[in-house]
N, C-alpha and C positions, 0 to 999 in steps of 0.2 A: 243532425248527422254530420260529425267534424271526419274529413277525408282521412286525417291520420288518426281514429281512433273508432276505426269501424267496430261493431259487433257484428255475432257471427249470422242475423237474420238481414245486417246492412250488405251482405254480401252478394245475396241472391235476388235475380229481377225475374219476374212471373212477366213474360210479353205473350199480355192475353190480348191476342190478335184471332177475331175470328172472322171464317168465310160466312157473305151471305146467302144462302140458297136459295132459289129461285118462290118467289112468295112471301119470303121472309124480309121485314123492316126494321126499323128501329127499335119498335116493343122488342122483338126475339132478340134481336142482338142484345139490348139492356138487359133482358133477361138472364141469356146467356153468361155476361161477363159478372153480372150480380152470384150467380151461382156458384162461376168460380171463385168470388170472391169470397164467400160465406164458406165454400168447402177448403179454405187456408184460412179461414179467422183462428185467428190466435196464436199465428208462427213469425209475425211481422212482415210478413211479405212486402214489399215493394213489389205494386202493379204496372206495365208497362200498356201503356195503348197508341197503339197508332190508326189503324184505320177506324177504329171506335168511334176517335175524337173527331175524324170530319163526319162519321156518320150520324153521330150525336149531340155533337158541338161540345169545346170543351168546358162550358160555364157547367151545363149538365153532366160533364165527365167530374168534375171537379166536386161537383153537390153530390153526387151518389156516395165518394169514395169519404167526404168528409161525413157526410152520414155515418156512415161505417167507421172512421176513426183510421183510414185506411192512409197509406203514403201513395202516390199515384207519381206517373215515369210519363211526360209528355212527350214523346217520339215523335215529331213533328218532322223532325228534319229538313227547320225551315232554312231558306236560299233565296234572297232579295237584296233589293237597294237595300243602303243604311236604314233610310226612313221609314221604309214600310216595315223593318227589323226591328225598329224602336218603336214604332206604335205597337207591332205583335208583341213587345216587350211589356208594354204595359196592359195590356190582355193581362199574360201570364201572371203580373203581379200582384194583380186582383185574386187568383186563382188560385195561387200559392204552389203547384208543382213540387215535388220534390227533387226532380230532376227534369232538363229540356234538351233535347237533341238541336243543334244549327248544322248544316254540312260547311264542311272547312273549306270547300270553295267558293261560299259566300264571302271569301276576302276578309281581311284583317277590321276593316273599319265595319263592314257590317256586324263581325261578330261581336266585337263591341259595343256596339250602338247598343244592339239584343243586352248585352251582358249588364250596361247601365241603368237599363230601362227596370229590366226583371226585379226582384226581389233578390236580394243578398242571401238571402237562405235556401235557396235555390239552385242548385247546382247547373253549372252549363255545360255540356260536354258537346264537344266537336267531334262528325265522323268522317273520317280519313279515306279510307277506301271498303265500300259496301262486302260484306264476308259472303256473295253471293257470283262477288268475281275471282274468277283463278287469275295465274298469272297471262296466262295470254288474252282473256277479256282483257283484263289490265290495261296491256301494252296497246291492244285497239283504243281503249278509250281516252287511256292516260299521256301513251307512248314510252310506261316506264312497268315494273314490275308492282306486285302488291307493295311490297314492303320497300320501293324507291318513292311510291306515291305515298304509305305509309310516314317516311321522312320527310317530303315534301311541304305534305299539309301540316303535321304535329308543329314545327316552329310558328306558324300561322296562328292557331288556336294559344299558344303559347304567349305570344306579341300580341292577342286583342283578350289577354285574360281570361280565357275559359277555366271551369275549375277540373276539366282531365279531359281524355281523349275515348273514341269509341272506336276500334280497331278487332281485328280478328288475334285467339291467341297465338296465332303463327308470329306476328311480328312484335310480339308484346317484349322477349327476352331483349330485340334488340333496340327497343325505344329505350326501356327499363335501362340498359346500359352505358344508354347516354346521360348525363348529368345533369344536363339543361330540361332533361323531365323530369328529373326527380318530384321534385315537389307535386305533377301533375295526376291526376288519378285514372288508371288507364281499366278501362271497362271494357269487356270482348261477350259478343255472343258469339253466335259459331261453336256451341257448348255441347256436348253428345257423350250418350255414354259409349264403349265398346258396343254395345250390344245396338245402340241404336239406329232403327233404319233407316237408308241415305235419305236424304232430302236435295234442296237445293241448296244447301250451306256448301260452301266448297274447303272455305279453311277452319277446320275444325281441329277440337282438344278434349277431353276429358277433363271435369272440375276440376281434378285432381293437381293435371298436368299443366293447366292450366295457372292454380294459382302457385304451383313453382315454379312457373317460367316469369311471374312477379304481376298475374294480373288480382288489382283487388275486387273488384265484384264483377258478378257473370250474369249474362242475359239469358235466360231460357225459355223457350217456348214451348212448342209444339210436342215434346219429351214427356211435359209437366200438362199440359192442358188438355192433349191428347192422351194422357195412362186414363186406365181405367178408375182408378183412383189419387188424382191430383196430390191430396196429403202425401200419400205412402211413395208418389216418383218427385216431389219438393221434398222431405225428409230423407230422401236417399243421396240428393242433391247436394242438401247442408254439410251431409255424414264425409260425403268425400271433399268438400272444400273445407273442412274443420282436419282432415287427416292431410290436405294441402299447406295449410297452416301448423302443421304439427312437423312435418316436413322442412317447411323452410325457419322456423325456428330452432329445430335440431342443426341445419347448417352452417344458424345463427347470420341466414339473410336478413 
């Protein structure tokens, strides 16, 4: 998967994140995530798992999907010393990932440590500030607004090599506009159609709007995992990030 020369199935991440309910273990959840897996075989999805991979561990997160032929999205959103980054490094390398979350306030050398360790084919992406804080959580936690802590962390991830950032599309137009990102590949969930009901996402976009404000692939979950029919709300998904890209090539972004 080269960042500058995405297709249009590299664009879209399935964060098949599910709840345990009371009774329910590790069979159900495997079960579960297998299911959705099998109900997108054949569209190239890229799968995102986070609480999966401590429920399951990631060796077995990693066996199911390569069974399947599948790309798998390690959301880890690991945050430690260098050293315990570099050994988690070499986890992953075994594992092969398609992509790994670090949080950008793991500091510049930890996220490096991660970045060396990993596998080069790997994508690393730093997240900036959580799409689950508004701006006044923000200012409580950060002292700064989304998108001042947005610019804060982005140079960070930048200076220890990540290969792009994980941000909300709210502040993607104005990363995009700085220069010193360019090269960076900037990934936002916080993805929703019009029609979809609130959640806890706070800065949200439409695919659409999304990838004309210059993000290139989008995180979605609950939209996708939750329809009645996963295929038929992923397909719907693709249709308006492929008219995003129709969009910004007419502008000739």
């Amino acid at each position: 998967m080269d960042p500058s020369r995405l297709e249009l199935n590299d664009r879209l991440i399935v964060a098949a994140d599910f709840k345990c309910e009371p009774g329910e273990g590790a069979s159900v959840l495997e079960a579960k995530l297998l299911k959705l897996v099998d109900k997108l075989a054949g569209t190239g999805a890229i799968f995102k798992f986070n609480s999966a991979l401590r429920a399951l561990g990631l060796y077995r997160v990693a066996e199911l999907m390569q069974e399947r032929g599948v790309r798998f999205f390690a959301d880890l959103k690991l945050v430690d010393i260098p050293a315990t980054l570099k050994a988690d490094g070499s986890f992953l390398r075994e594992t092969k990932p398609a992509i790994v979350t670090v949080m950008a306030n793991a500091d510049v050398a930890g996220m490096r440590a991660l970045r060396e360790a990993m596998s080069p084919e790997s994508f690393l992406l730093a997240v900036t500030v959580l799409t689950s804080l508004d701006d006044a959580r923000c200012q409580e936690v950060y002292g700064c607004s989304a998108v001042e802590g947005v610019m804060r962390f982005a140079p960070l991830a930048l200076e220890a090599g990540a290969n792009g950032l994980i941000l909300s599309p709210k502040e993607v137009a104005v990363v995009r506009g700085n220069q010193r990102f360019n090269e960076q590949l900037l990934v936002t969930p916080g993805i929703r159609f019009e029609d979809s009901p609130p959640d806890d996402q706070k800065r949200t976009m439409t695919p659409r709007e999304a990838i004309n404000a210059g993000a290139q692939m989008l995180v979605v979950g609950r939209p996708i995992v939750g329809a009645t029919d996963p295929r038929v709300a992923y397909l719907r998904f693709i249709e308006q990030i492929e008219q995003g890209i129709i969009d910004t090539n007419i502008r000739g972004c």
